[in-house]
VEXMI-544180 format. One record per atom (N, C-alpha, C): residue in one letter; x, y, z. Coordinates in pm, whole numbers, plus 50000, padded with zeros to 5 digits. Layout:
aXYZ ...
***
This chain:
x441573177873205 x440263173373252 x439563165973139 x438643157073164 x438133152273108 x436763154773060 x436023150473007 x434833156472878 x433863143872921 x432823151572972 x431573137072989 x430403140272965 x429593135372912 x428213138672868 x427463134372982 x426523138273066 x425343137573174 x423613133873102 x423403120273069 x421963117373060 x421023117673148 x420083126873157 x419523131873201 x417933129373207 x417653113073265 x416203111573217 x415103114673295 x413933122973267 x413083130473331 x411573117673261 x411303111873411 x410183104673372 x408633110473421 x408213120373311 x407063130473398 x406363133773244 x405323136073252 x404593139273141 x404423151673140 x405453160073066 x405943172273009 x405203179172893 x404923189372880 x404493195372764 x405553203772672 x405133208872587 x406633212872477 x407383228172559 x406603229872651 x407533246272664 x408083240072830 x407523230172867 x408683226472968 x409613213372938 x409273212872808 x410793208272787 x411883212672754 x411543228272640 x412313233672620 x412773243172705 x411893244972827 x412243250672969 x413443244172987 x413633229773052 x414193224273102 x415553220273072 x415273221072906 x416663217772819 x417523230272853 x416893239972861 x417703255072851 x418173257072945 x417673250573133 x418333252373211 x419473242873251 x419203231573197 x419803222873217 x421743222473185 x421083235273058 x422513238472938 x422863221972841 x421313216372807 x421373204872697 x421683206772606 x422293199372526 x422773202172381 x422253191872307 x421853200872145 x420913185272111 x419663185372113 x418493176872071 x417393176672104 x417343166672163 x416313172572283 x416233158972369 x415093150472305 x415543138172384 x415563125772299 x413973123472368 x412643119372282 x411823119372334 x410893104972344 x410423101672457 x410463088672473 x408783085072517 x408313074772517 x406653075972533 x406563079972680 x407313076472784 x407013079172948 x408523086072936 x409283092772908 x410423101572978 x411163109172829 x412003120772920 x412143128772816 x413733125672861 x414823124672738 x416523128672775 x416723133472727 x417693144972837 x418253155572814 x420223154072787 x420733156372747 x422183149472716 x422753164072781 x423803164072871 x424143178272884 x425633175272932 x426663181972874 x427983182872870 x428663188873008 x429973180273017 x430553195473136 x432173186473096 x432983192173215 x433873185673237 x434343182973370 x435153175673411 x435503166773561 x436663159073561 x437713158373681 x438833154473681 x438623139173678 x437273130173689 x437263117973699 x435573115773692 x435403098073642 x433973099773641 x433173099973787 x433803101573884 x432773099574031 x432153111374056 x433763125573997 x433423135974060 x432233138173913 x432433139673777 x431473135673696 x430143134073747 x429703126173787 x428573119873854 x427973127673931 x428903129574021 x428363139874154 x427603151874120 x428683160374050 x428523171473938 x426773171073898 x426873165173778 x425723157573726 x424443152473816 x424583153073886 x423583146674019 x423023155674118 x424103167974154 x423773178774205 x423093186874111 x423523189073951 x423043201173856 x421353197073884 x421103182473849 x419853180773804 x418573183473930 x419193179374030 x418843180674187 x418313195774212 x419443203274172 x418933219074194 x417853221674115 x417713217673974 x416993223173883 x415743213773863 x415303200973861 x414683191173885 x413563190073973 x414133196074124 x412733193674245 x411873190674225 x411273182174221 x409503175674223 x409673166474115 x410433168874023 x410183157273918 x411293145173942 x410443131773849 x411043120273891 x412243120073783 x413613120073872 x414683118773731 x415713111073734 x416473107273654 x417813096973680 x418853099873597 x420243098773649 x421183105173604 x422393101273523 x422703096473403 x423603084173383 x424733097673307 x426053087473362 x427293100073309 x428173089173229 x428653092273090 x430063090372992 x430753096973004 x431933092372953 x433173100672954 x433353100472777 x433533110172716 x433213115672555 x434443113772522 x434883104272433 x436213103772395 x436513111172294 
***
C-alpha cells in the first residue's frame, strides 16, 4: 500500500484550542500550517491508490468537520 499525506484546509476563523481540537482529531502530524483566512492540517494514512486516497480523506474530514468550510487535497509521500 501506498503512503499519502491528506491536506486538510479549514477556511473558518478558529481560535487556538480548536485548532488543537481539530489537529488531534483529525490524527495531524506537524503543526498546522497557519494561514491569515484558513488553517492546514497535513494528516497521514495509507490506500491502495490515490482515488481510494481521496475518498478516505474526504470522508475522515466530513465526519469530523460538519459546519465548517473545508477542502481536501491528497499526495502520495514517496
Amino acid at each position: 500500500m501506498a503512503t499519502y499525506l491528506a491536506h486538510i484546509t479549514v477556511r473558518d476563523d478558529l481560535d487556538d484550542d480548536q485548532v488543537t481540537g481539530m489537529a488531534d482529531a483529525l490524527g495531524a502530524v506537524g503543526e498546522p500550517q497557519l494561514r491569515s483566512d484558513a488553517v492546514v492540517f497535513a494528516v497521514p494514512g495509507e490506500a491502495p491508490d490515490g482515488a481510494t486516497a481521496e475518498i478516505a480523506a474526504s470522508q475522515h474530514a466530513a465526519e469530523l468537520l460538519d459546519g465548517y468550510m473545508y477542502e481536501v487535497e491528497v499526495t502520495e509521500v514517496q
